[in-house]
C-alpha positions as CSV (number, residue, x, y, z in Angstrom):
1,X,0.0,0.0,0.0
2,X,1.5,3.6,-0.7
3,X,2.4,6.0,1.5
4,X,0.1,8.9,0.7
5,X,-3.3,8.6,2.5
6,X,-6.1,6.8,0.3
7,X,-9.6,7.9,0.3
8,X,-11.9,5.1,0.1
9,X,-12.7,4.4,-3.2
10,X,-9.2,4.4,-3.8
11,X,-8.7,1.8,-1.0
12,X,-11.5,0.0,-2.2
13,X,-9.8,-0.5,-5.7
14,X,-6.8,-1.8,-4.6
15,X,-8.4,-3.8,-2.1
16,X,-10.2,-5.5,-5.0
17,X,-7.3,-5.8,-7.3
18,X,-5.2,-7.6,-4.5
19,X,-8.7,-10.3,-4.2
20,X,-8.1,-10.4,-7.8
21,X,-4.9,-11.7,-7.5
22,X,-5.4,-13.7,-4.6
23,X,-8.3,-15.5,-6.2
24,X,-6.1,-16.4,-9.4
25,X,-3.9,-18.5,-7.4
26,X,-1.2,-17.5,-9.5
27,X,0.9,-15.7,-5.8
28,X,3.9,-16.9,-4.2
29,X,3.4,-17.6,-0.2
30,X,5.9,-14.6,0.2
31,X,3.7,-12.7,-1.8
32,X,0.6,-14.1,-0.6
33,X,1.8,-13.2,2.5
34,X,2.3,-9.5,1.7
35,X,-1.1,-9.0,-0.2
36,X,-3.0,-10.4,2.8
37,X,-1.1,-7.7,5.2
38,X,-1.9,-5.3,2.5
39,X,-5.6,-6.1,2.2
40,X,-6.0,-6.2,5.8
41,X,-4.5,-2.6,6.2
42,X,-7.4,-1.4,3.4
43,X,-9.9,-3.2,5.1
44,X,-9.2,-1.0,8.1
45,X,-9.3,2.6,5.8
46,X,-12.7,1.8,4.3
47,X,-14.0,1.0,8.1
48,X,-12.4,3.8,9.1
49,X,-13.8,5.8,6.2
50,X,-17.3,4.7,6.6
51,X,-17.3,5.1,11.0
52,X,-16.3,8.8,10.1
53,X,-19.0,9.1,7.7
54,X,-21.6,7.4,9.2
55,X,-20.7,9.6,12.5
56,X,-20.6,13.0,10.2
57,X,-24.6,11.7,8.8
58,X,-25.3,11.5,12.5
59,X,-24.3,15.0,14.0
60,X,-25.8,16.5,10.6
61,X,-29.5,14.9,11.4
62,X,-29.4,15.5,15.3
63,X,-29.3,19.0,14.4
64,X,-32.3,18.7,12.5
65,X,-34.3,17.9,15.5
């Protein structure tokens, strides 16, 4: 995963693209080993992602109460 910090479509895509080749069988176990850290660290941006949205959705419809 690079550096910079992904928004979550972003981390979606590459999340996908690493099931891709996971899924084709066609890894190495060093490199199966990598994509699986990988993945796991996207996994945790997109719930991330959608906890910060889903709070932001929250606060914005408790003030119209």
């Amino acid at each position: 995963m690079s550096k910079k910090k992904l928004n979550y479509t972003e981390a979606l895509t590459e999340l996908e693209g690493i099931i891709e080749q996971i899924e084709s069988g066609d890894l190495t176990v060093d490199e199966l080993s990598e994509k699986v850290k990988t993945a796991a660290d996207l996994v945790k941006v997109c719930q991330d992602k959608l906890r910060k949205t889903e709070d932001e959705i929250n606060k914005t419809l408790e003030g119209l109460e």
